[in-house]
Steps between C-alpha positions, in 0.01 A plus 500: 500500500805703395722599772437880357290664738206674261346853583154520502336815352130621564338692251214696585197473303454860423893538440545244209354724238774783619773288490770664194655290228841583732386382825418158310856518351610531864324194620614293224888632572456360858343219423713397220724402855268436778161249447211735511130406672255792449191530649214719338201726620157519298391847662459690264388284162262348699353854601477539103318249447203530670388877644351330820862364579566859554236572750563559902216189515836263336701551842424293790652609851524244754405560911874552485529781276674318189334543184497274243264477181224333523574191265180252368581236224445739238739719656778203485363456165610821379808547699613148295379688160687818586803274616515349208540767262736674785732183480521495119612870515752448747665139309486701176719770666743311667539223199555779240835593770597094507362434842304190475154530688237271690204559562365345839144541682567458851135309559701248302654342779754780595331728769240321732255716708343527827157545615380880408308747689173461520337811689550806328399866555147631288339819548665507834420160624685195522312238239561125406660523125655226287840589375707318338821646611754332781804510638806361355630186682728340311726501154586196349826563332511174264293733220830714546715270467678643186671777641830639312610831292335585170181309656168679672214325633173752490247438756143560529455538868154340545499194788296167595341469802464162686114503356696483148339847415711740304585798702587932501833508641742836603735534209747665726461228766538236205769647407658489836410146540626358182867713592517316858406133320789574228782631740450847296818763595266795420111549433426785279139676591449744146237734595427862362686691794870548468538458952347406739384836725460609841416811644501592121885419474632229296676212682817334321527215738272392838542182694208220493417591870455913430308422155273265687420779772431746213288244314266461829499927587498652200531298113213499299376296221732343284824591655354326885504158250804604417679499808302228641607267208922661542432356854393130399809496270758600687333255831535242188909553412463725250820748524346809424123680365532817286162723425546718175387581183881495319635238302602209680905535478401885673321358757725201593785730494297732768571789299136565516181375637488371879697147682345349693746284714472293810743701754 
């Protein structure tokens, strides 16, 4: 592995198709001199391709209140389709600046899984459900082991379970655990919110321990993955976690968006 440290971006799913022919030029800038490891969503494509993807009966919530969508083999099936097609937009973009790009599906031996949920909320009572989501456990790093400037490595953050069954992973949490197995300086979450906010007030820099008490009182959705995933990274070395929807330079630079930072 190069002694570089890489940063590792996220990209939303329903961000990538927002994403200006600038901000690309920005990524390609910085990673022209640091190795690059992205780490893409599928929200929104997959939504788009089937209407019933869009429906409140997609999202699971577990007897702890996390939500996650409820993911058969034909769902896996079509996250892998509109992966696919994601991944050759995103090699395309960054080839055309001169960054050289990898594709990598993480069931592929890079992201292993735990055992998932299995009792989930329906119509207000707790049922039995097969999902095939889990936790991530581990990274292996040897699929990264390629790491310098004018090189990314794209990854498709679906995981294997110890049943050998292809899993629904967090993208953010991915994300998170693919920085801490690389010894990433900075994590990039992209969303569609320029700050974090509380009390309706944009916050320019929190430490892990006040994010985490915000994430457990008051986040919502998206940004309580988030903040649960800028927690796992920094617990796993990573220097710092910035949430924005700038380019990455902007972001890394804290001249917008919000660090995240251990003390």
């Amino acid at each position: 592995m190069s002694a570089a440290a890489p940063t590792v971006v996220k990209l939303g799913g329903s961000t990538l198709h927002a994403m200006s022919e600038a901000w690309w030029d920005d990524l390609a800038e910085h990673g022209r001199d640091h190795p690059l490891v992205l780490v893409h969503g599928w929200s929104k494509p997959l939504r788009e391709l089937r209407p019933e993807y869009s429906e409140p009966s997609a999202i699971l919530r577990d007897r702890y209140g996390n939500q996650s969508r409820w993911t058969t083999p034909q769902v896996i099936a079509d996250i892998k389709r509109v992966s696919a097609e994601l991944a050759e937009q995103v090699i395309g973009l960054l080839e055309a600046r001169g960054i050289g790009t990898e594709r990598l599906v993480g069931s592929d031996g890079l992201v292993s899984a735990g055992e998932g949920e299995r009792w989930w909320w329906q119509d207000k009572q707790l049922v039995e459900r097969e999902n095939l989501v889990g936790p991530i456990t581990g990274v292996d790093p040897g699929p990264l082991a390629d790491l310098r400037p004018g090189r990314c490595h794209l990854v498709t953050p679906l995981a294997r379970n110890a049943a050998g069954q292809e899993v629904n992973t967090d993208a953010d949490r991915a994300a998170a655990a693919v920085a801490g197995a690389t010894g990433a300086a900075d994590l990039v979450l992209v969303t569609d919110v320029t700050h974090l906010l509380i009390d309706g007030e944009p916050v320019h820099r929190i430490t892990a321990e006040a994010a985490a008490e915000f994430r457990d009182r008051g986040a919502k959705g998206g940004m309580r993955k988030k903040l649960r995933a800028a927690g796992e990274a920094l617990d796993r070395g990573v220097g710092q976690v910035v949430i924005g929807s700038a380019p990455v330079t902007e972001l890394l630079a804290a001249r917008t968006g919000t660090v995240v930072t251990r003390t």
